[in-house]
Residue, then its C-alpha position, 0 to 999 in steps of 0.5 A: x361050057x367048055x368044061x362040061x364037053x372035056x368032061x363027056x369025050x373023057x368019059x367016052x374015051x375012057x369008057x368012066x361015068x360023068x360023075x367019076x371024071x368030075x370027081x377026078x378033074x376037080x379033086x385038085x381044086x378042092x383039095x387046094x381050097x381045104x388047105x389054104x381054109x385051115x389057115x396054117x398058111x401052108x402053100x399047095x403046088x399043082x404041077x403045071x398049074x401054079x402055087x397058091x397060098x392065102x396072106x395071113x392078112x387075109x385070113x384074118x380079114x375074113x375071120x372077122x367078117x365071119x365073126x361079125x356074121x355069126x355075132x349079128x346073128x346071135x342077136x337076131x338081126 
């Protein structure tokens, strides 16, 4: 809720739509969520904010319950 009350006096204050201040605060976090979905387990730094990466444990973890997924799928289940 907070979120959404930045979001309106940035774009009062810069004189921007809603739509473009979103774009622009949440532009890190899915370019962040992008890298670490390819899977070349690259870590991604945002200033003042904090490294992430994903474990290639994990990566493998959620390959296979989307393999699992996609396989009961095709079966029609």
């Amino acid at each position: 809720m907070k979120e959404k009350i930045i979001i309106q006096k940035l774009a009062s204050k810069f004189n921007l739509p809603l739509a473009k201040i979103e774009e622009i605060i949440y532009h890190q976090f899915k370019y962040t969520a992008k890298i670490i979905k390819e899977g070349n387990f690259q870590s991604v730094r945002l200033p003042y904010f904090g490294k992430f990466h994903a474990k290639k444990t994990r990566i493998a973890y959620l390959n296979e319950l989307t393999r699992k997924k996609n396989e009961r799928l095709a079966n029609g289940k």
